[in-house]
N, C-alpha and C positions, 0 to 999 in steps of 0.2 A: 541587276548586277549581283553578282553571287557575293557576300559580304565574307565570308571565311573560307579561300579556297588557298590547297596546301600543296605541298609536295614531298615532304619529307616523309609522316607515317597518318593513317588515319585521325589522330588523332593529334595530331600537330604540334605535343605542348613541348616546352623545353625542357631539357634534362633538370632535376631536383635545381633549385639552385641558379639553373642559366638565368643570362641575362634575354630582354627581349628588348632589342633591337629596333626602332622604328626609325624607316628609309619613304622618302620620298621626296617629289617636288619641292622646293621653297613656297612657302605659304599652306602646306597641306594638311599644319597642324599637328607636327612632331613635337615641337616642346609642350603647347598648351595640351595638346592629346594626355602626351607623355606625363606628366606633371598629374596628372589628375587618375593616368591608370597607377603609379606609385603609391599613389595615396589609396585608393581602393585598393590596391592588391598588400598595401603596407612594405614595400620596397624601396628602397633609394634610387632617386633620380638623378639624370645626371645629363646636363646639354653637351656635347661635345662642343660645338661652337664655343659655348660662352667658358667651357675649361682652357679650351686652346687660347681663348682672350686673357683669362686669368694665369695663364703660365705663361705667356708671353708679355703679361702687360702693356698689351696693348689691343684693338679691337680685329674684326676679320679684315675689313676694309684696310687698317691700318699696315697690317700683317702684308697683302693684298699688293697696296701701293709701294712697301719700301722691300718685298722680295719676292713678288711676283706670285703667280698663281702654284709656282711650283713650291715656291718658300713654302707657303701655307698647304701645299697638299705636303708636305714633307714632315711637318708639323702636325697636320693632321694622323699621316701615318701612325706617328711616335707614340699621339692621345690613344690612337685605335689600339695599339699593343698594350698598354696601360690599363685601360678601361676593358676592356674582353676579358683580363684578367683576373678582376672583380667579379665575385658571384652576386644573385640577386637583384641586380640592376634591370633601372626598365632606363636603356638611353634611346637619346635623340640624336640621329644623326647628324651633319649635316647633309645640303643636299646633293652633293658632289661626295659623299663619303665611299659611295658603295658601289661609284660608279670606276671602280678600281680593285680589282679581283682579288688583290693580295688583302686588302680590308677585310672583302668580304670572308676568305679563309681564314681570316684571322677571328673574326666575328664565329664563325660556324666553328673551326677547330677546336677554340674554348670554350663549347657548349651554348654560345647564344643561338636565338630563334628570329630570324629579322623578319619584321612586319612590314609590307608593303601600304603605306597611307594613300591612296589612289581615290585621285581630284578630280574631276574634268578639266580640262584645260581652261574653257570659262569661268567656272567658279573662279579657278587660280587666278585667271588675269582680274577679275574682280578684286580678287582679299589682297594683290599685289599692286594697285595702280596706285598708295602713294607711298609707298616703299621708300625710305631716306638709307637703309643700311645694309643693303646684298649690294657688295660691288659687280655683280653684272647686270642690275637692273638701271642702273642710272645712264641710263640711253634715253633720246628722245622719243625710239620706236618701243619704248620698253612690251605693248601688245606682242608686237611682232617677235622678239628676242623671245620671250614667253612662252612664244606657241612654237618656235624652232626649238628650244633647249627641252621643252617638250616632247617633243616628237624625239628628239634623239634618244631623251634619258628614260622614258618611260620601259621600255621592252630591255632596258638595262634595270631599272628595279625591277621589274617582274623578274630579272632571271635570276637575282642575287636574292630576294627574296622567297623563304617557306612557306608565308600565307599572304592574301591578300587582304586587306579590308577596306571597305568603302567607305572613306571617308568625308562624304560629300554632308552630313550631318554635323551638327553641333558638337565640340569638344567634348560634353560631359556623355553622350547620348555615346561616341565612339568609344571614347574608354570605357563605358559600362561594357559594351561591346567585346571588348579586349580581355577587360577584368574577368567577367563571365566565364568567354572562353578558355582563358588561361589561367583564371585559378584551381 
């Protein structure tokens, strides 16, 4: 697996200042990744999930149940205009974020770099089998639902996505990774 493949310029970093973006699966290690390339690179972190829980007061699920998926992607949009905004940020998306073009331009227009965190679908079903708080995991087929929303969403982060990274390694081992590359 090629661990840093791009598309933007050879050298893939962001403009002075941007933010970097990390997109992928649910379980693929966006916020723990995230969280630990901020501290290496000395940048502020920022979950989007757990902002849109903190302006909303209330959690995704919750969000979820009383306005449906559309509530909360609308909600999410509002975070994504807010946060893009912000220089120096290393955010964590969620994993539905980028799978919506107008995010993604919003993300790239304001100088961010979004990182593709790219899982096998196995690991994922693994780090994800006793999951109590992604409302679309609480099915009893939750394998199944896994490796479908998989299949769909994957070739949608690769394309909203400038680099790729394998992040089938340990938290700490990927954002050295990260930090490396983009410091």
């Amino acid at each position: 697996m090629n661990y840093e493949k791009g598309r933007n310029s050879t050298e893939n970093r962001p403009p002075q200042g941007g933010n970097l973006i990390l997109c992928g699966f649910m379980g693929c290690g966006k916020t723990s990744v995230g969280r630990r390339v901020a501290k290496l690179m000395e940048r502020r972190f920022c979950d989007l999930d757990q902002w849109i829980e903190q302006q909303a007061g209330m959690t995704v699920s919750q969000i979820f149940d009383r306005e449906g998926e559309l509530g909360f992607r609308l909600r999410e949009a509002q975070a994504v205009a807010l946060i893009a905004s912000q220089k120096g940020l290393v955010v964590a998306s969620g994993g539905g974020t980028v799978l919506y073009p107008a995010n993604v331009e919003c993300f790239h227009r304001l100088g961010g770099t979004i990182l593709f965190l790219d899982v096998p679908v196995a690991a994922l079903q693994e780090r994800l089998k006793r999951d109590k708080r992604r409302p679309l995991l609480q099915v009893p087929n939750r394998r199944q639902v896994i490796a479908e929303l998989y299949e769909k969403r994957v070739p949608l982060y690769q394309a909203a996505a400038d680099v790729t990274i394998d992040a089938g390694a340990p938290p700490l081992v990927v954002a050295k990774r990260i930090a490396q590359r983009f410091s």
